[in-house]
C-alpha positions as CSV (number, residue, x, y, z in Angstrom):
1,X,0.0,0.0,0.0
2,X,1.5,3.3,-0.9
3,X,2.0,5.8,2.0
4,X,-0.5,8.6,2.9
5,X,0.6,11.9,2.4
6,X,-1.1,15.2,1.4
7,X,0.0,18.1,-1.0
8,X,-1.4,21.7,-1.6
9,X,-3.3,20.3,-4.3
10,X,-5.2,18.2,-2.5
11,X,-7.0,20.9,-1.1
12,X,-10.5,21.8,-3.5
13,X,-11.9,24.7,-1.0
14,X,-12.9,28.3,-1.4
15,X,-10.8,29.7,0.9
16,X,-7.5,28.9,1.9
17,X,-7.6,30.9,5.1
18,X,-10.1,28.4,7.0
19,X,-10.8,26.7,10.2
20,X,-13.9,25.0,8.8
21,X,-15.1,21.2,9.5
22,X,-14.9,18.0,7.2
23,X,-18.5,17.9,5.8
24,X,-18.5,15.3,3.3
25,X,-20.9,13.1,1.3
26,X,-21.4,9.2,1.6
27,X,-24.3,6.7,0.5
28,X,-26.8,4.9,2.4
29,X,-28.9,2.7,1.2
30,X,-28.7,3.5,-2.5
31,X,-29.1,7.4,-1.7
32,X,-26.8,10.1,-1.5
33,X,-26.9,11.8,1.9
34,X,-25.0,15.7,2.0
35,X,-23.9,17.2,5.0
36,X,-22.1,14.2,7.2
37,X,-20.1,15.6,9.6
38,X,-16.8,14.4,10.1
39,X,-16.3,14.6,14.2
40,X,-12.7,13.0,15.3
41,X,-13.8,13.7,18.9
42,X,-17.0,11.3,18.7
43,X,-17.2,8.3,20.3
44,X,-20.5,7.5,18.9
45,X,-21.4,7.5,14.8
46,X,-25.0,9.6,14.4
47,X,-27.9,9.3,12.2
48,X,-30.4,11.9,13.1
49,X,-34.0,10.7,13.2
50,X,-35.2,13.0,10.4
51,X,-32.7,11.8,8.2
52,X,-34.1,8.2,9.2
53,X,-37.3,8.9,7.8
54,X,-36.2,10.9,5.0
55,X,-34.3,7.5,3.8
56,X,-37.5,5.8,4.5
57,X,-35.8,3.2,6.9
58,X,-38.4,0.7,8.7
59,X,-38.3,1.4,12.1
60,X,-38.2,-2.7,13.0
61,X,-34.7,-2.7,11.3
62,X,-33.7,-0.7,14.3
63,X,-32.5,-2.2,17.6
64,X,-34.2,-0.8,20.8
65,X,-31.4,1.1,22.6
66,X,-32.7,3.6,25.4
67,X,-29.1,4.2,26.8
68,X,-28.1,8.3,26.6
69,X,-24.6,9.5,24.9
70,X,-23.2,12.1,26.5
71,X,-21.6,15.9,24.9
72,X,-18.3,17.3,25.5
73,X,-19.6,19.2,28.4
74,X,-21.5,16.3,30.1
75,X,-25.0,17.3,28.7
76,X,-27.5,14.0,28.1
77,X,-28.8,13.1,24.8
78,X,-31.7,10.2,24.3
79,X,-31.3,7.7,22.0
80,X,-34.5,5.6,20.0
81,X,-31.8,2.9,19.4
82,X,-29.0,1.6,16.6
83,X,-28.9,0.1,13.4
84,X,-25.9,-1.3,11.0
85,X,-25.7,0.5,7.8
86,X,-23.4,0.0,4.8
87,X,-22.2,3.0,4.1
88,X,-20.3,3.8,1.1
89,X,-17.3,6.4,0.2
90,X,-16.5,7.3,-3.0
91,X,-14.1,9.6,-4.9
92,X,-13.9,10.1,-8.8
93,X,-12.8,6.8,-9.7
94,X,-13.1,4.4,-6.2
95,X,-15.4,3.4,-3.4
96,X,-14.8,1.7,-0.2
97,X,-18.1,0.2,1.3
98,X,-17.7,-0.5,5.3
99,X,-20.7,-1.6,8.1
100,X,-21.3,1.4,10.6
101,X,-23.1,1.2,13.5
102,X,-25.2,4.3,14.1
103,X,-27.2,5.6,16.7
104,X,-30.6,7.1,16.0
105,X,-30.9,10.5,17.8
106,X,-34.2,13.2,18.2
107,X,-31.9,16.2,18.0
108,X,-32.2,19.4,16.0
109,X,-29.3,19.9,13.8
110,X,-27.8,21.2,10.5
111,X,-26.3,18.1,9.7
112,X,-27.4,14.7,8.2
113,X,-25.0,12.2,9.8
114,X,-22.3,12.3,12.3
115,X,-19.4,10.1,11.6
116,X,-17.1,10.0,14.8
117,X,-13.8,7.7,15.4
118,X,-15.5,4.2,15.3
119,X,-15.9,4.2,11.8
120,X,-13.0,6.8,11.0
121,X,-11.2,3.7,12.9
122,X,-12.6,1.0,10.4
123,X,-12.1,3.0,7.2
124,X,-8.6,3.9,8.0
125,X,-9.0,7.2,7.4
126,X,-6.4,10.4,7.6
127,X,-8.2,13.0,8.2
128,X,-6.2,16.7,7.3
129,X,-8.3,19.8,8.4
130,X,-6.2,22.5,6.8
131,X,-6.8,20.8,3.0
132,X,-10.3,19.8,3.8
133,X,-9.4,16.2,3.0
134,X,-9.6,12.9,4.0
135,X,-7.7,9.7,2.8
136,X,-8.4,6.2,3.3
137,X,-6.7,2.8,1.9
138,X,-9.1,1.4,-0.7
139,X,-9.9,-1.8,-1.4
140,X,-7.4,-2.8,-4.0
141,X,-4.3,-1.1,-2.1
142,X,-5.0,2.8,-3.8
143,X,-5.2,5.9,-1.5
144,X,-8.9,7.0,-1.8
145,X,-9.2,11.1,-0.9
146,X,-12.2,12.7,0.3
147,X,-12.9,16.3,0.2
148,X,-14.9,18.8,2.3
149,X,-17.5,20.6,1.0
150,X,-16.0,24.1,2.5
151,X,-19.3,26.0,1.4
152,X,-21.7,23.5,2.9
153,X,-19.6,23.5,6.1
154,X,-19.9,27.4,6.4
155,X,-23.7,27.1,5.8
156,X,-24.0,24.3,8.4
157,X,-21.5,25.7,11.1
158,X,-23.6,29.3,11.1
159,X,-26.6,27.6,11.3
160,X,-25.3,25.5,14.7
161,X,-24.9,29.3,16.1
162,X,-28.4,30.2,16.9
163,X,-29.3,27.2,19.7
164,X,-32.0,29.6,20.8
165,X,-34.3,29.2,17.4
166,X,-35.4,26.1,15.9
167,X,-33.7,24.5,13.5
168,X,-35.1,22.9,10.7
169,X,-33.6,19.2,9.7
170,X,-31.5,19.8,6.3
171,X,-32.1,17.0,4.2
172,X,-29.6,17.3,1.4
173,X,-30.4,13.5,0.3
174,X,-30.8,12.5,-3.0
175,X,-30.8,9.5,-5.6
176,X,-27.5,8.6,-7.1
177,X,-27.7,8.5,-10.8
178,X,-29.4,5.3,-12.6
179,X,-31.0,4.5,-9.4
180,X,-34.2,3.3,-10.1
181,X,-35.3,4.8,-6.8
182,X,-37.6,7.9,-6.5
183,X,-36.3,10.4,-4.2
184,X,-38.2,10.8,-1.0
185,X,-38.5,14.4,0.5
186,X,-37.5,17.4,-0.4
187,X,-33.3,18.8,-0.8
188,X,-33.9,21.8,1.5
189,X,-30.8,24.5,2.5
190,X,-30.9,25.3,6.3
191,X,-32.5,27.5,8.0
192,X,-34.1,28.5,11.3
193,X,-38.1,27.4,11.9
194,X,-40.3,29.0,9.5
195,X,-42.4,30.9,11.7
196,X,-39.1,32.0,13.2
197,X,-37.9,35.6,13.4
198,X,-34.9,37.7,14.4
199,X,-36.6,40.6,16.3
200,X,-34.1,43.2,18.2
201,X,-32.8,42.5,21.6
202,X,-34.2,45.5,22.8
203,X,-36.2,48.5,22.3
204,X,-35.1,50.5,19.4
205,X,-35.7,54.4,18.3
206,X,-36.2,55.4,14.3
207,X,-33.5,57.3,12.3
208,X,-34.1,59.2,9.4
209,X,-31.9,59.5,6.5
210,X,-32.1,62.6,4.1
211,X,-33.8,60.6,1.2
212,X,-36.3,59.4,3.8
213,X,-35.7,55.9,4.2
214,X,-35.4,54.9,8.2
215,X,-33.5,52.7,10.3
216,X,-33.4,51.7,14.2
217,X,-31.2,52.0,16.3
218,X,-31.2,50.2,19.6
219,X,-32.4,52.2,22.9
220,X,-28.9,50.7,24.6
221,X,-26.8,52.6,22.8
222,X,-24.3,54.9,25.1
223,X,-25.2,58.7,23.9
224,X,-21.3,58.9,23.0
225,X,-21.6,55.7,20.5
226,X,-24.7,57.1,19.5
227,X,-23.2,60.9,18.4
228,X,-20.4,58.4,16.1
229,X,-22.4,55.9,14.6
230,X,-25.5,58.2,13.2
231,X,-23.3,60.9,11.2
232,X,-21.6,58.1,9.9
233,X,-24.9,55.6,9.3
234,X,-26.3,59.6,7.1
235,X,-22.8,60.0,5.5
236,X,-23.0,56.6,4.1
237,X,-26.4,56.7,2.9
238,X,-25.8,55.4,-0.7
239,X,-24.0,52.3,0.5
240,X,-27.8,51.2,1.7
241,X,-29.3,48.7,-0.4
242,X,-32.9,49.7,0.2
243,X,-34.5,47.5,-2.4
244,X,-33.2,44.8,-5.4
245,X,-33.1,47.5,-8.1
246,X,-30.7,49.1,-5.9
247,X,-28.6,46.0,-6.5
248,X,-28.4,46.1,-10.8
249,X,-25.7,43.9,-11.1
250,X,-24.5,41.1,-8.5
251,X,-20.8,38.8,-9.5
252,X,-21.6,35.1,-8.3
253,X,-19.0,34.9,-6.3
254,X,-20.5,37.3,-4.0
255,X,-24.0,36.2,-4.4
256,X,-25.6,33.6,-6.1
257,X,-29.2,31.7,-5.7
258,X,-29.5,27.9,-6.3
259,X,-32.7,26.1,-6.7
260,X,-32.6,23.0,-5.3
261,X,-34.3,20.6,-7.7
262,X,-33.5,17.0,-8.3
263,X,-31.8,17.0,-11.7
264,X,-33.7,14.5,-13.4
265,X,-36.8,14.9,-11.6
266,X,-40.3,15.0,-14.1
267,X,-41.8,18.1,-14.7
268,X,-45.7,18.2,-13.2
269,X,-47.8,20.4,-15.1
């Protein structure tokens, strides 16, 4: 087998100045599930209970289990029980297929699947944060290299930041191609509860700009950081963007929308 090693072009990121997770793709049971999180500190591997249903999974193929797993700072989290999954890893040209043992847990999350040491452990997998990468023997003796999805990582790590608002399941899970399987659910990008909203932390006063548009400002404001930030908020008036035709021209690399549609997927008139 020839050694494992990583070079700078292993790394297929955004953004070379990162400290972002290893959020990779695999396949279970002939569908491809987004959004696993790599976790070299678990001692547990995790499928969450939405993503369960969302792969349409009979509930007798799982084994009762009512023991809790436990978080880095000692907090208690129910299990509904475990089940043995073959889970497959590909790159461009290989796969290695290995049994995992996961536990089913309730939680809310951005992620699909949590893959912690136990099967890092049976895949003999590298794993290299700063290229994003991960490299395994395969089968017949190659070196097999994962890479991170650096984008979806962002999306998922900024939606782990607001614990105080519910969080919807992302279920980026979807057929692989010439699967004769039709794809359950719906590929949906995270985001908080629907009926959620960001409101202000406190009470908040109106400012008026000189082309009549207003803003608040919040009533905690010292009267010194007050006097700075409002000539500066009116002085910078055109930087607003108060509406979309105030934004004629956007380059996708700052901005872009995607709609997530299962490419082969039959149009319904």
């Amino acid at each position: 087998m020839p050694p494992t090693t990583f070079i700078d072009e292993d790394f297929h990121g955004l953004d070379h100045q990162q400290d972002d997770l290893m959020v990779i793709m695999v396949q279970l049971e002939n569908y491809v599930v987004k959004k696993v999180l790599i976790d070299q500190g678990s001692s547990v591997d995790i499928l969450y209970w939405a993503t369960y249903q969302k792969l349409q999974l009979p509930t007798t193929t799982m084994v009762p289990y009512d023991e809790p797993i436990y978080g880095f700072l000692g907090e208690k989290v129910s299990t509904r029980g475990y089940i043995y999954l073959h889970t497959v890893f590909r790159d461009d040209a290989q796969t290695k297929t290995i049994p995992i043992r996961f536990f089913v847990v309730d939680a809310p999350t951005s992620y699909n699947v949590l893959l912690g040491w136990p099967s890092l452990n049976t895949l003999g997998a590298v794993v290299f944060t700063p290229h994003l990468a991960m490299k395994f023997p395969s089968p017949s003796g190659d070196i097999v290299t994962i890479h991170s999805d650096q984008r979806l990582a962002r999306e998922c790590y900024m939606v782990s930041l607001r614990p105080q608002l519910p969080i919807l399941q992302t279920n980026h899970i979807e057929c692989p191609p010439g699967s004769d399987i039709d794809l359950f659910g719906d590929d949906l990008d995270p985001k908080v509860g629907w009926d959620a909203r960001l409101e202000p932390v406190d009470e908040t006063t109106p400012l008026e700009f000189p082309n009549a548009r207003t803003i608040k400002l919040g009533t905690g404001l010292q009267p010194e950081q007050r006097e700075i930030l409002t000539p500066t908020l009116i002085s910078n008036t055109d930087l607003f963007a108060w509406s979309t035709a105030d934004l004629p021209i956007v380059d996708p690399e700052v901005a872009s929308h995607k709609l997530s549609i299962y490419k082969d997927a039959r149009y319904v008139s």
